[in-house]
PDB file of N, CA, C and O in Angstrom:
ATOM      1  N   UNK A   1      69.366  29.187   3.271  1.00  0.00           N
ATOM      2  CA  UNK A   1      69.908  28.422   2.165  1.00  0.00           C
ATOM      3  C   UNK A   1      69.852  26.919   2.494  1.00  0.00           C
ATOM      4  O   UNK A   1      70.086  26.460   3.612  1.00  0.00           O
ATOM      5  N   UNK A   2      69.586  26.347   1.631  1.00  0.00           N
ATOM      6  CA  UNK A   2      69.395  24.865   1.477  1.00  0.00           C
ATOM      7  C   UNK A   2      70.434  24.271   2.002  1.00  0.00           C
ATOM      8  O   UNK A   2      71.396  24.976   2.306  1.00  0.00           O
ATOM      9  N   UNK A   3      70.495  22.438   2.292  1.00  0.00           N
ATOM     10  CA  UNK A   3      71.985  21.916   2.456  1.00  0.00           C
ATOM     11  C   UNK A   3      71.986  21.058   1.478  1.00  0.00           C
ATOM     12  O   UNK A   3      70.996  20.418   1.123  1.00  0.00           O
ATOM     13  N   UNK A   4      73.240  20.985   0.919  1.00  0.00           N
ATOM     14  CA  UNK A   4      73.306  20.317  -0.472  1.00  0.00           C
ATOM     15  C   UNK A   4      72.650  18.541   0.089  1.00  0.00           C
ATOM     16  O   UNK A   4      72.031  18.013  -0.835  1.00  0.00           O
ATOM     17  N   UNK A   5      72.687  18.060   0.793  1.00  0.00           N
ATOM     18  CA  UNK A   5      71.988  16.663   0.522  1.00  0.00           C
ATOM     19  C   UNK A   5      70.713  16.854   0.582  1.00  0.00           C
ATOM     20  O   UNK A   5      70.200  15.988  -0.126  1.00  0.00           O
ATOM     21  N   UNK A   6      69.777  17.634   1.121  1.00  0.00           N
ATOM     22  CA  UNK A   6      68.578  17.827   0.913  1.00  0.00           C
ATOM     23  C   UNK A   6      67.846  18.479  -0.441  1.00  0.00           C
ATOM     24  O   UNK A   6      66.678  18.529  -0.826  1.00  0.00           O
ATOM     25  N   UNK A   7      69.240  18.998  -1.017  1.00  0.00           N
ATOM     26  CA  UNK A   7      68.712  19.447  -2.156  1.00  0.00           C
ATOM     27  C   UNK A   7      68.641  18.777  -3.025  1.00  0.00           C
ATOM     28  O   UNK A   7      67.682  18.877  -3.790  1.00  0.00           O
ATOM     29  N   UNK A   8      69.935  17.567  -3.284  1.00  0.00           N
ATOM     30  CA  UNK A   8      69.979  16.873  -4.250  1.00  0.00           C
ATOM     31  C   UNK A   8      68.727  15.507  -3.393  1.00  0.00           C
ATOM     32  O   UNK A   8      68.365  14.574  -4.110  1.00  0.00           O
ATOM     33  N   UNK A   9      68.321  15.559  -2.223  1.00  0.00           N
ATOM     34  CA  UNK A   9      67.401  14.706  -2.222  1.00  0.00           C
ATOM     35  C   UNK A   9      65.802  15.696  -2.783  1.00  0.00           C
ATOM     36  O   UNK A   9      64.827  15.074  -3.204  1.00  0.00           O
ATOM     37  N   UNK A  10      65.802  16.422  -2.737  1.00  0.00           N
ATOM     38  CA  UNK A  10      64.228  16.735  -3.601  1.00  0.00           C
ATOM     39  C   UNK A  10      64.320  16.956  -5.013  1.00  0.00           C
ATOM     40  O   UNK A  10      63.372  16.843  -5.790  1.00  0.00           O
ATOM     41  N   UNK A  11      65.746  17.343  -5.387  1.00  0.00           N
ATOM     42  CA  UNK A  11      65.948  16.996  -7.085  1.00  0.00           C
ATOM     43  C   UNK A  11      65.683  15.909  -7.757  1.00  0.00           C
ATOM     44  O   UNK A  11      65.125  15.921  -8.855  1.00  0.00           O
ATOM     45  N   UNK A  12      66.209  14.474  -6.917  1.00  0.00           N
ATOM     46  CA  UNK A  12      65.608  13.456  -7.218  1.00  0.00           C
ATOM     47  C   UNK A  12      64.265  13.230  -7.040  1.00  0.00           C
ATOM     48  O   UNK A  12      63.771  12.542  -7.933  1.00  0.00           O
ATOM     49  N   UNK A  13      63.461  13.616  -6.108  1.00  0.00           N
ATOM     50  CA  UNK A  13      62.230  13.085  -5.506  1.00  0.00           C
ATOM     51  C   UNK A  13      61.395  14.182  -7.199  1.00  0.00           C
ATOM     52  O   UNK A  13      60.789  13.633  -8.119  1.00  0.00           O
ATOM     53  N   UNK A  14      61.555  15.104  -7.132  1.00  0.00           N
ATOM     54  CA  UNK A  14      61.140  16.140  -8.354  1.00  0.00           C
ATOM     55  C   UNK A  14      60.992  15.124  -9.812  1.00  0.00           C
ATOM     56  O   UNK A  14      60.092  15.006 -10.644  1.00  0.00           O
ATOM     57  N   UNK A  15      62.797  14.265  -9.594  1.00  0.00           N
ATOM     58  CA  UNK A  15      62.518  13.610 -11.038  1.00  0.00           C
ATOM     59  C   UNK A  15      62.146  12.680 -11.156  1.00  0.00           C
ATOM     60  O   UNK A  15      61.833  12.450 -12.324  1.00  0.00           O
ATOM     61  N   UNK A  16      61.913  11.574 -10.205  1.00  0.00           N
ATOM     62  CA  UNK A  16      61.366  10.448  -9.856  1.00  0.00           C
ATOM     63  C   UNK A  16      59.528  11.049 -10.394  1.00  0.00           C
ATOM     64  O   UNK A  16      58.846  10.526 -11.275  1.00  0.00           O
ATOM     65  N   UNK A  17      59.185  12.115  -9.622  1.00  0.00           N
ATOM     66  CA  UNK A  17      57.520  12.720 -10.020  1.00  0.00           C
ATOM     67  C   UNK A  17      57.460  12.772 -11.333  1.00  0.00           C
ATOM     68  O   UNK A  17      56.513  12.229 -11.903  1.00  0.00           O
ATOM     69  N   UNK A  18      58.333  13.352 -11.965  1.00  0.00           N
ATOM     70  CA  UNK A  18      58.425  13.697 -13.362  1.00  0.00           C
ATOM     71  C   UNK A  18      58.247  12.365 -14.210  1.00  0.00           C
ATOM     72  O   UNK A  18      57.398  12.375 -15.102  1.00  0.00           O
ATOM     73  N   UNK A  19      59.019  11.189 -13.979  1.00  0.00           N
ATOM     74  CA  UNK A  19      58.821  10.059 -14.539  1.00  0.00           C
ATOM     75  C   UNK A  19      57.567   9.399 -14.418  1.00  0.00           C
ATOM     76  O   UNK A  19      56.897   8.976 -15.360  1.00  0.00           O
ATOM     77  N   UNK A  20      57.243   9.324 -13.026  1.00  0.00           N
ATOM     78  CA  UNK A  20      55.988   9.049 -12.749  1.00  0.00           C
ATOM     79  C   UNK A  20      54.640   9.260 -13.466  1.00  0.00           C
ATOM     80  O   UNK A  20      53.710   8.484 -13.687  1.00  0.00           O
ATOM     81  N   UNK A  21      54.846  10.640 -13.776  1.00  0.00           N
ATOM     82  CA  UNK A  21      53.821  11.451 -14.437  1.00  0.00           C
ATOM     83  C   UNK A  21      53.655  11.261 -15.821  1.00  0.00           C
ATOM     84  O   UNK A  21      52.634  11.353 -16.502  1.00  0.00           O
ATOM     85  N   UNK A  22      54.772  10.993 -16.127  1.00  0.00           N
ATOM     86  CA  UNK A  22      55.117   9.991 -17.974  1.00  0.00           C
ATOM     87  C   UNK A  22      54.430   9.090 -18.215  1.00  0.00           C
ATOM     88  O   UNK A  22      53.822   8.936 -19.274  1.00  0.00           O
ATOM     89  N   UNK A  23      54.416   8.053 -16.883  1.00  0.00           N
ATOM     90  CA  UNK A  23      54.351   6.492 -16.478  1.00  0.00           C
ATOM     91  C   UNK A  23      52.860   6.491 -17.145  1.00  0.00           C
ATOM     92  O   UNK A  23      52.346   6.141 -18.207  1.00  0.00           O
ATOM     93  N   UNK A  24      52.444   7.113 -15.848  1.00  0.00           N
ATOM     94  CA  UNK A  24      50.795   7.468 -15.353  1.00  0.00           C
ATOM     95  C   UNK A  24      50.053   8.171 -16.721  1.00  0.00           C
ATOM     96  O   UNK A  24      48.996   7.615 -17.020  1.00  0.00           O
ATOM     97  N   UNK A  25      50.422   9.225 -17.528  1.00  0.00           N
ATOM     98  CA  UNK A  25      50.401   9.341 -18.617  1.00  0.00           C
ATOM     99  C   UNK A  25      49.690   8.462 -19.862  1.00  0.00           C
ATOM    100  O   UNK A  25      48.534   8.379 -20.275  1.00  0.00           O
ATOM    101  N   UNK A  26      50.862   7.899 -20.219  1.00  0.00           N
ATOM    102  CA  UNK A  26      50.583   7.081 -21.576  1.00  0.00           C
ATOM    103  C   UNK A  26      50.059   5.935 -20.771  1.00  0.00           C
ATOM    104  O   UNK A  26      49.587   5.273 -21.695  1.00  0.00           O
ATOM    105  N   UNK A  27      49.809   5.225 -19.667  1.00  0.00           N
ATOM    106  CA  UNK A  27      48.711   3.865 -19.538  1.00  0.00           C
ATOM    107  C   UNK A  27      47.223   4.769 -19.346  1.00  0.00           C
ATOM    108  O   UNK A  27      46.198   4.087 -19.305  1.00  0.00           O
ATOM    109  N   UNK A  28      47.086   6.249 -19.231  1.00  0.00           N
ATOM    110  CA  UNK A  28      45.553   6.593 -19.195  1.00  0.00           C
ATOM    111  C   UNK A  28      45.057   7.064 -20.936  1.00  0.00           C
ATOM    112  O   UNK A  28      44.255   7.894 -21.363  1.00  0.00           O
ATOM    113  N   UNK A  29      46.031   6.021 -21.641  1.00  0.00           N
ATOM    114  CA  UNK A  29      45.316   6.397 -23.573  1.00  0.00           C
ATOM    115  C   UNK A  29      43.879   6.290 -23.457  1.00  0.00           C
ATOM    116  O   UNK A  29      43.289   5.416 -22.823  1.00  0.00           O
ATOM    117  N   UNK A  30      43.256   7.412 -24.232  1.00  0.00           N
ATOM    118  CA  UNK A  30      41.914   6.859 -23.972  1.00  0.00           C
ATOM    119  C   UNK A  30      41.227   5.312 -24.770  1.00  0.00           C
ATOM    120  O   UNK A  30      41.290   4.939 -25.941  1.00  0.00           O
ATOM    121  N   UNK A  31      40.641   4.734 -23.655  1.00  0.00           N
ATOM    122  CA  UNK A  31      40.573   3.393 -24.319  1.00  0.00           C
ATOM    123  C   UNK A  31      39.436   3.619 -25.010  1.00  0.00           C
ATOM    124  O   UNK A  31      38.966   2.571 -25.452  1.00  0.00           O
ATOM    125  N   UNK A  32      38.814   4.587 -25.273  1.00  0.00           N
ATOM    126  CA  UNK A  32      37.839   4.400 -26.309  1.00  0.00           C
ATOM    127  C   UNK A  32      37.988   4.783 -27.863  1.00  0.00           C
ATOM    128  O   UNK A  32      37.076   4.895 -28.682  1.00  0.00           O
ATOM    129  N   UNK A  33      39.690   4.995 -28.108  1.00  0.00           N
ATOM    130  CA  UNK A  33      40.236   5.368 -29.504  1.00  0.00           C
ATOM    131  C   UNK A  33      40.253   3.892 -29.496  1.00  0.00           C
ATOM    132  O   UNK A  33      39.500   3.669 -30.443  1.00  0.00           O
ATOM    133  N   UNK A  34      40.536   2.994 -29.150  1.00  0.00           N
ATOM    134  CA  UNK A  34      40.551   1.494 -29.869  1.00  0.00           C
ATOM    135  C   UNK A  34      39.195   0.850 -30.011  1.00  0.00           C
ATOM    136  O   UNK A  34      38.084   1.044 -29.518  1.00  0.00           O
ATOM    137  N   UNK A  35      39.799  -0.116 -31.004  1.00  0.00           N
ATOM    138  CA  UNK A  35      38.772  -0.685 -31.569  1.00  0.00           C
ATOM    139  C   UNK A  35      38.232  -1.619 -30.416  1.00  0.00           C
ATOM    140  O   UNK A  35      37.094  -1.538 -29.953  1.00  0.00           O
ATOM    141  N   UNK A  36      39.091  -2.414 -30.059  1.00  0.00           N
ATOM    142  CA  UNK A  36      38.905  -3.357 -29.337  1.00  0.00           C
ATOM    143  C   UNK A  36      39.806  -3.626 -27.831  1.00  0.00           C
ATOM    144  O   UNK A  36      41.022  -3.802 -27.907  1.00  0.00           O
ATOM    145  N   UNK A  37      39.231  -3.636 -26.725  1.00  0.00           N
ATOM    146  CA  UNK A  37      39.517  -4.014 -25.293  1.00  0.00           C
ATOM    147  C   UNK A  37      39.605  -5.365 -24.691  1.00  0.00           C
ATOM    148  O   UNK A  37      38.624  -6.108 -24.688  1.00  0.00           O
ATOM    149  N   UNK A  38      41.170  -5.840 -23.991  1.00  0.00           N
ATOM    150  CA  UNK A  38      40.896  -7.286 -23.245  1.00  0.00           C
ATOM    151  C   UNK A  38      39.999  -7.534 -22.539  1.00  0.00           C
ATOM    152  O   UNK A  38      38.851  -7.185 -22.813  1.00  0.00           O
ATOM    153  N   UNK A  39      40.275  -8.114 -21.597  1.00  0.00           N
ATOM    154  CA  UNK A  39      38.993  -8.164 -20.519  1.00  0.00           C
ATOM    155  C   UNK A  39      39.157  -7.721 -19.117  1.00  0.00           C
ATOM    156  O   UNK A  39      38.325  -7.435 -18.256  1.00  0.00           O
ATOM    157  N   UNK A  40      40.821  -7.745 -19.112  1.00  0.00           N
ATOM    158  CA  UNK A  40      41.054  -6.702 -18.559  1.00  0.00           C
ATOM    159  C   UNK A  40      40.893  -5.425 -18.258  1.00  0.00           C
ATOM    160  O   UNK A  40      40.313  -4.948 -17.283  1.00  0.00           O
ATOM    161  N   UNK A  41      41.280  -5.038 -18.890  1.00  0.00           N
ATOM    162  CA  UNK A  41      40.574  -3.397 -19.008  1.00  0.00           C
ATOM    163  C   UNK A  41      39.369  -3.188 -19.035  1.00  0.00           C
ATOM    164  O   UNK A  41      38.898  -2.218 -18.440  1.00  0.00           O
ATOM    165  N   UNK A  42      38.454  -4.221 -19.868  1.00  0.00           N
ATOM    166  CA  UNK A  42      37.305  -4.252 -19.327  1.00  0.00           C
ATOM    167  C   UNK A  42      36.674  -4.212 -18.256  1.00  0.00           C
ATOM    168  O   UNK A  42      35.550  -3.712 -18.296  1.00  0.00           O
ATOM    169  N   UNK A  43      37.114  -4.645 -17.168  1.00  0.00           N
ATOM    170  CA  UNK A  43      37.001  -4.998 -15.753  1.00  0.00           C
ATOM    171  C   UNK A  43      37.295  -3.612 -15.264  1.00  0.00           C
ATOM    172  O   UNK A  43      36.462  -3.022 -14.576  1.00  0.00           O
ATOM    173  N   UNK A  44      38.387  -3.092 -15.572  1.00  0.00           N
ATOM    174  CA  UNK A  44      39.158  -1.926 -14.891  1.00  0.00           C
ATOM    175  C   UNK A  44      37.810  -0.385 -15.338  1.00  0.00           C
ATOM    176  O   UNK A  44      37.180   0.372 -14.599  1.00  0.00           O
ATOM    177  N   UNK A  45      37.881  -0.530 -16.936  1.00  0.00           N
ATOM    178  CA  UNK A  45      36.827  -0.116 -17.123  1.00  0.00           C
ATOM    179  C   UNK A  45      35.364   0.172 -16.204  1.00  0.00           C
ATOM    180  O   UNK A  45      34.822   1.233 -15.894  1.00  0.00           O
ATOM    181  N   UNK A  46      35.085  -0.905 -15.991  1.00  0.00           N
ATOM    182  CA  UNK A  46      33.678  -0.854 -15.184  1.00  0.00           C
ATOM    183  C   UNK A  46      33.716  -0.851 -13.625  1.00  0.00           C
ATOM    184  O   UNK A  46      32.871  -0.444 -12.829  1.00  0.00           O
ATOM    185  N   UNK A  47      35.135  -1.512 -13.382  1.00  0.00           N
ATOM    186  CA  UNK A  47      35.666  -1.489 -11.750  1.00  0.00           C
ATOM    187  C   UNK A  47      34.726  -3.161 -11.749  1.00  0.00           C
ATOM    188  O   UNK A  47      34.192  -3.450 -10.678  1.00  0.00           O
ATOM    189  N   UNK A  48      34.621  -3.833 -12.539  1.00  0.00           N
ATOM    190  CA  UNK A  48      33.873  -4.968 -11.832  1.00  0.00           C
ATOM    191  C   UNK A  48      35.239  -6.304 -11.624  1.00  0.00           C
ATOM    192  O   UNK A  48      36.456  -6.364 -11.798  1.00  0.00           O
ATOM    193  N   UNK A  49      34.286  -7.098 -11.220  1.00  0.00           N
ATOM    194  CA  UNK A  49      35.143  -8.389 -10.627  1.00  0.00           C
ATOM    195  C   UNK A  49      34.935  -8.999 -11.580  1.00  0.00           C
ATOM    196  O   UNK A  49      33.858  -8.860 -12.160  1.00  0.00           O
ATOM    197  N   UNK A  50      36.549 -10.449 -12.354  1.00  0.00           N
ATOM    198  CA  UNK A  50      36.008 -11.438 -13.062  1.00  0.00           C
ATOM    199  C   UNK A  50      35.133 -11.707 -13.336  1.00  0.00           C
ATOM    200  O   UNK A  50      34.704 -11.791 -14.487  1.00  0.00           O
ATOM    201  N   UNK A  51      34.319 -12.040 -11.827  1.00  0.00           N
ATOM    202  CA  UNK A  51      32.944 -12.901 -12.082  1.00  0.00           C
ATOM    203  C   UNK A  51      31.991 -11.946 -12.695  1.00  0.00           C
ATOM    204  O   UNK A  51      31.032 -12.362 -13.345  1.00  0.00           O
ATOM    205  N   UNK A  52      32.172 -10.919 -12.550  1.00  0.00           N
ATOM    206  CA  UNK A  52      30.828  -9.750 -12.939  1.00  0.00           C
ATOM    207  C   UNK A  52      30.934  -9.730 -14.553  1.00  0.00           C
ATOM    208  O   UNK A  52      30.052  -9.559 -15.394  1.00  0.00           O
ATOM    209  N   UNK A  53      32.666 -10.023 -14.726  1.00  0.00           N
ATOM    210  CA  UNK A  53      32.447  -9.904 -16.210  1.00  0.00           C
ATOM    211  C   UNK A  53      32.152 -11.449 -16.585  1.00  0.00           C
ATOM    212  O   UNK A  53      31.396 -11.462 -17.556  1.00  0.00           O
ATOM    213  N   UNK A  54      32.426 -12.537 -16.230  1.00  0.00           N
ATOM    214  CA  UNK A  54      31.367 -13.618 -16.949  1.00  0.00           C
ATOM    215  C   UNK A  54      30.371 -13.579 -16.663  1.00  0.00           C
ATOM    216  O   UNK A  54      29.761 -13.654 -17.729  1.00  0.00           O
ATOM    217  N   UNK A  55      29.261 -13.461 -15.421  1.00  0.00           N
ATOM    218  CA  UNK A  55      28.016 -13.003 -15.505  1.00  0.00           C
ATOM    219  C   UNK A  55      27.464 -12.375 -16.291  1.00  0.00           C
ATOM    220  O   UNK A  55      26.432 -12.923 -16.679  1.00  0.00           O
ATOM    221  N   UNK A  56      27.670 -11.450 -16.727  1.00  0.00           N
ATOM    222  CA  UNK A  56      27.786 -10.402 -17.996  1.00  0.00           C
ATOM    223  C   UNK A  56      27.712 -11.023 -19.357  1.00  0.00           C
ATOM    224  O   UNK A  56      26.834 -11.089 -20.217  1.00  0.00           O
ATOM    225  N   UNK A  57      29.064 -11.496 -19.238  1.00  0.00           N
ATOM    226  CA  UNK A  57      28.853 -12.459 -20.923  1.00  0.00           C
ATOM    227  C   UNK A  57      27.657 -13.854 -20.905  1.00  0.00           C
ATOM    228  O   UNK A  57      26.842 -14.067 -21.803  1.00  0.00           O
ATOM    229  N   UNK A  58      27.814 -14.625 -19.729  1.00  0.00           N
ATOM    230  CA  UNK A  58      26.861 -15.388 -19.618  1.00  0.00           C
ATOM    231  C   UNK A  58      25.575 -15.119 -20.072  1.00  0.00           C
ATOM    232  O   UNK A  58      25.007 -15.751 -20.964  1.00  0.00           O
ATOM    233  N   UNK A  59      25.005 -13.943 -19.299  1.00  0.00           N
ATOM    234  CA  UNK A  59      23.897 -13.398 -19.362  1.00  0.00           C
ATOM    235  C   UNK A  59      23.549 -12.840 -20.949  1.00  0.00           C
ATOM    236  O   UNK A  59      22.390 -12.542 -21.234  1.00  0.00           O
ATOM    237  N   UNK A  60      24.583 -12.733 -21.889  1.00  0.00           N
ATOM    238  CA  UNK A  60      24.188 -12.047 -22.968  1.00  0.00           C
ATOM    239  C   UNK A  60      23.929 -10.744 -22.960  1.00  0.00           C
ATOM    240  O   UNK A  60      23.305 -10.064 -23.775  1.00  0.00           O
ATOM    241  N   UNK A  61      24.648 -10.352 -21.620  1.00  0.00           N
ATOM    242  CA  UNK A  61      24.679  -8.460 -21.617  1.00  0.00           C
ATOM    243  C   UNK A  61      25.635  -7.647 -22.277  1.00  0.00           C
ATOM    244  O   UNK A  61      25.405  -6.438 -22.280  1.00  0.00           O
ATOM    245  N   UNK A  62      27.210  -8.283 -23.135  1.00  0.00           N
ATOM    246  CA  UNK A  62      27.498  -7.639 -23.503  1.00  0.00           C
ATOM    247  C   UNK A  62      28.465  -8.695 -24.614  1.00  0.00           C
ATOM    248  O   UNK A  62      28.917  -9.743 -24.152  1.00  0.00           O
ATOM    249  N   UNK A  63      28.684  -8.383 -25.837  1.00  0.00           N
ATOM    250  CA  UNK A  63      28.878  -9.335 -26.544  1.00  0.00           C
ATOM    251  C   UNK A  63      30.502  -9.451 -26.602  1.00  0.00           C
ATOM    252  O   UNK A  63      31.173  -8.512 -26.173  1.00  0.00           O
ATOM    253  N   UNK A  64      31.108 -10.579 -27.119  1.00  0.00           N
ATOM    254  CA  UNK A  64      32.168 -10.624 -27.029  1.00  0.00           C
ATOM    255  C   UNK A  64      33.063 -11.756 -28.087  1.00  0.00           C
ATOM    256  O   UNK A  64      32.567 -12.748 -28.620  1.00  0.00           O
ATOM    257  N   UNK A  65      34.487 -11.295 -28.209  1.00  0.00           N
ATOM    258  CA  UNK A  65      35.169 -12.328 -28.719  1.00  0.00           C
ATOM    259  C   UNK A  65      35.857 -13.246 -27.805  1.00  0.00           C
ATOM    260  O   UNK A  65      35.767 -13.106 -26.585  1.00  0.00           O
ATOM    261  N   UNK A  66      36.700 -14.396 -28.482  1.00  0.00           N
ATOM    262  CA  UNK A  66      37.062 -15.388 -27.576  1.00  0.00           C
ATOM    263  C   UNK A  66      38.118 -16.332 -28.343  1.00  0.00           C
ATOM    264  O   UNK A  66      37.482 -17.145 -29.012  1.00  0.00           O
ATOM    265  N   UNK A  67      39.192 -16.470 -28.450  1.00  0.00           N
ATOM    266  CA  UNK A  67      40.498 -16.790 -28.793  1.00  0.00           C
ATOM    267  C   UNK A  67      41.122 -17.413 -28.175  1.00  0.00           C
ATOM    268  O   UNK A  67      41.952 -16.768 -27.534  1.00  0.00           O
ATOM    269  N   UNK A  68      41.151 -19.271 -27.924  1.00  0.00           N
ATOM    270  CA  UNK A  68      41.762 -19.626 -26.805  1.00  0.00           C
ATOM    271  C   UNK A  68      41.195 -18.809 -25.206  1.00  0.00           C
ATOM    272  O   UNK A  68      40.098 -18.487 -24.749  1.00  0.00           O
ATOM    273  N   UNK A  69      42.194 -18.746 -24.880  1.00  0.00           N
ATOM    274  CA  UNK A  69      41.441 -18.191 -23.522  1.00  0.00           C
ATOM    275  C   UNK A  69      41.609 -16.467 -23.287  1.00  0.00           C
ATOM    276  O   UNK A  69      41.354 -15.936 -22.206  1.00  0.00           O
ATOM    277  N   UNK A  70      41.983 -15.872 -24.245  1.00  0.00           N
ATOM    278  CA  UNK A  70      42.115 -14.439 -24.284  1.00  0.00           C
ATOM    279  C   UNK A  70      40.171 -13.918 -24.555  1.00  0.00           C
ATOM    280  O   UNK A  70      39.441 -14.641 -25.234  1.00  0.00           O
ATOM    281  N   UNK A  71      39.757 -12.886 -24.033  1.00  0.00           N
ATOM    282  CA  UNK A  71      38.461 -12.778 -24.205  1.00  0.00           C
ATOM    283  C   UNK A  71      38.713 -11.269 -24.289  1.00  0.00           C
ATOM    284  O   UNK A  71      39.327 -10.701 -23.386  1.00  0.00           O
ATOM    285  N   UNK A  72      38.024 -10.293 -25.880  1.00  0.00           N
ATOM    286  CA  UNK A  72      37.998  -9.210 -25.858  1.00  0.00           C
ATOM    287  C   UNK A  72      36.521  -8.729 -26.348  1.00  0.00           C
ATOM    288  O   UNK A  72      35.549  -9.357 -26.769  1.00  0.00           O
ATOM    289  N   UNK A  73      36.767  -7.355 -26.115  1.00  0.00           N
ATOM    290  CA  UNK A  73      35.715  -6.715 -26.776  1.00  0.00           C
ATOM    291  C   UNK A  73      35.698  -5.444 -27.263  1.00  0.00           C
ATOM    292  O   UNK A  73      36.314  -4.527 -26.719  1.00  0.00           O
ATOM    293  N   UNK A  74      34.714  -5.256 -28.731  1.00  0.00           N
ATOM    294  CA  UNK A  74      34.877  -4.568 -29.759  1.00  0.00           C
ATOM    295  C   UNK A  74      33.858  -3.050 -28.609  1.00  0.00           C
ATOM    296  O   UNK A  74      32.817  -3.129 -27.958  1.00  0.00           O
ATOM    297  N   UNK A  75      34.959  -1.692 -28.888  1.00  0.00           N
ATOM    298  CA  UNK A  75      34.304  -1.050 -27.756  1.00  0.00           C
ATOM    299  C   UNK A  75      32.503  -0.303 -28.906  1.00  0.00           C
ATOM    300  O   UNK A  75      31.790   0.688 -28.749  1.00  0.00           O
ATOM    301  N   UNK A  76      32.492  -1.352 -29.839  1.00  0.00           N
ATOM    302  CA  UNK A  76      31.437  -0.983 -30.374  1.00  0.00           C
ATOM    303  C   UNK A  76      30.262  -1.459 -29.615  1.00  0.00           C
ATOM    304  O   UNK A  76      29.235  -0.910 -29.214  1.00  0.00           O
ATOM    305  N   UNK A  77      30.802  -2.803 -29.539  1.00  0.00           N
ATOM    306  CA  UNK A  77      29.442  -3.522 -28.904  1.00  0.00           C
ATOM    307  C   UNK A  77      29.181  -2.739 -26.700  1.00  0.00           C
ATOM    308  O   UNK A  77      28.189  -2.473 -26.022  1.00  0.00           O
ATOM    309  N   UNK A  78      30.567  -2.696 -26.467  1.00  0.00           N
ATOM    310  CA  UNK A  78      29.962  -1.992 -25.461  1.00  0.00           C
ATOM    311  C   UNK A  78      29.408  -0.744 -25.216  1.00  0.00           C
ATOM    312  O   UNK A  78      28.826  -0.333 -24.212  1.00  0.00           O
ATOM    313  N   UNK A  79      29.719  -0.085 -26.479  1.00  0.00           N
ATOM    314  CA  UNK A  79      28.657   1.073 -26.240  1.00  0.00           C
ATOM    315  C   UNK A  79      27.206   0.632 -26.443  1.00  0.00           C
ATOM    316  O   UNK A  79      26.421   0.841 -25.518  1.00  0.00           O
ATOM    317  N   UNK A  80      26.939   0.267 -27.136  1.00  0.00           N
ATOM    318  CA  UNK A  80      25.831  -0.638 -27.462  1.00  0.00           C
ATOM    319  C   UNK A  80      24.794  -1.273 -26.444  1.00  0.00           C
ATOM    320  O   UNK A  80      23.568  -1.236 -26.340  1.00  0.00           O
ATOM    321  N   UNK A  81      25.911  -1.920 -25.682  1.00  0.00           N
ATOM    322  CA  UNK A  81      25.438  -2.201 -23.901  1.00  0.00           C
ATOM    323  C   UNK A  81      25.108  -1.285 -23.235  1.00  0.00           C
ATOM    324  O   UNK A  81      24.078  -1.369 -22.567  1.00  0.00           O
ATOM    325  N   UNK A  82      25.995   0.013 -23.226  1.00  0.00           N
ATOM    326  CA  UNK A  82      25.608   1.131 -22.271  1.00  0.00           C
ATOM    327  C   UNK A  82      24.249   1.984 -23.271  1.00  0.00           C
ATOM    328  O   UNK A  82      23.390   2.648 -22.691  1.00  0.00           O
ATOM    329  N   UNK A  83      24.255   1.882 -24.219  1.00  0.00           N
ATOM    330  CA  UNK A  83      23.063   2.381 -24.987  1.00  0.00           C
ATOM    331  C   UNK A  83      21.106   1.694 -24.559  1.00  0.00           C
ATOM    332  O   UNK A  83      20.031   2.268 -24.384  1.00  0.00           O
ATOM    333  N   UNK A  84      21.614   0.055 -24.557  1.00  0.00           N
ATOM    334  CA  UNK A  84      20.672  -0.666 -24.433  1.00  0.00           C
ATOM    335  C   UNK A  84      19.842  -0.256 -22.568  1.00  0.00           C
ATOM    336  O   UNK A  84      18.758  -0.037 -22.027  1.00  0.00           O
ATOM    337  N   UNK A  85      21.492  -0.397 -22.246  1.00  0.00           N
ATOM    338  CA  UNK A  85      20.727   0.182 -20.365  1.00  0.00           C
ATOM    339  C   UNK A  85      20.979   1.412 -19.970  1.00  0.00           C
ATOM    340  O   UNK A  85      21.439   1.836 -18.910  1.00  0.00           O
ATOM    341  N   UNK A  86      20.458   2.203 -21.406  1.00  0.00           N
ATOM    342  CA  UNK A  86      20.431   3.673 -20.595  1.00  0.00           C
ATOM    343  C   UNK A  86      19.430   4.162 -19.882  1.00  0.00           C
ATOM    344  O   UNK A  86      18.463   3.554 -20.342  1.00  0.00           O
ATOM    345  N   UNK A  87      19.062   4.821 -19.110  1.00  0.00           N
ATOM    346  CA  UNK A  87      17.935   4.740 -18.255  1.00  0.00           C
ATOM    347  C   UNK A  87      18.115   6.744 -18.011  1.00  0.00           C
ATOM    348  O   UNK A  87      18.905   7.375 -17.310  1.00  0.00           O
ATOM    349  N   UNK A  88      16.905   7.258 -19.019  1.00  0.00           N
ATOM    350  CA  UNK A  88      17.230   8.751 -19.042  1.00  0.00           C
ATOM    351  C   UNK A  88      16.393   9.676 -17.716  1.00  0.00           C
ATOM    352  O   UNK A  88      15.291   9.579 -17.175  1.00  0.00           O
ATOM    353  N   UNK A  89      17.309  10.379 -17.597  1.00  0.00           N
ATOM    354  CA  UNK A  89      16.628  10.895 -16.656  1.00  0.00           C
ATOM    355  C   UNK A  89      15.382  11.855 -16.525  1.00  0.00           C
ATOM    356  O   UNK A  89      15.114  12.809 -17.255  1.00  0.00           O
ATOM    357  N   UNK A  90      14.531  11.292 -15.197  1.00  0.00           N
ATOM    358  CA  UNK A  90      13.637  11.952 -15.517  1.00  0.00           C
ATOM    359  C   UNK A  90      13.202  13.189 -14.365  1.00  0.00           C
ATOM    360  O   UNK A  90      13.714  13.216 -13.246  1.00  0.00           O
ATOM    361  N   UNK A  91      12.265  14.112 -14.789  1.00  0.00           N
ATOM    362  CA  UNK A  91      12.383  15.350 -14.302  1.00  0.00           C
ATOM    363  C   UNK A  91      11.210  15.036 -13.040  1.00  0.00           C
ATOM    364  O   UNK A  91      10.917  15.920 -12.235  1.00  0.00           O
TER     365      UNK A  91
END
């Protein structure tokens, strides 16, 4: 049989997971139900660095809006990007 402080310590640790799992949850919405992505997520999206994402826009690889200094994008045009550099496989 258990001892009551160890029990009420994995009851907590149980609900602490439980919250966690809420947390972790609703920030994995799929970002491709929206219309439009910061540039943040953009980044997170691709795993790239700042710079990879202005290189990117620089380059005219993937199109974008720009609002003061907020920079998003319509996840139309990045499919669009991943369409343009698809590279199919070959047998």
């Amino acid at each position: 049989m258990m001892n009551e402080p160890f029990k009420n310590t994995l009851n907590n640790i149980e609900k602490r997971l439980e919250e966690l799992t809420t947390i972790v949850s609703k920030r994995q919405e799929n970002l491709f139900n929206k219309v439009i992505i910061d540039n943040d997520e953009f980044q997170r999206l691709f795993r790239i660095s700042p710079n990879t994402a202005d290189n990117w826009r620089k380059q005219g690889l993937i199109a974008y809006s720009q609002i003061n200094n907020k920079i998003v994008y319509k996840i139309e045009d990045i499919n669009l990007m991943l369409d343009k550099h698809y590279r199919p496989f070959k047998k």
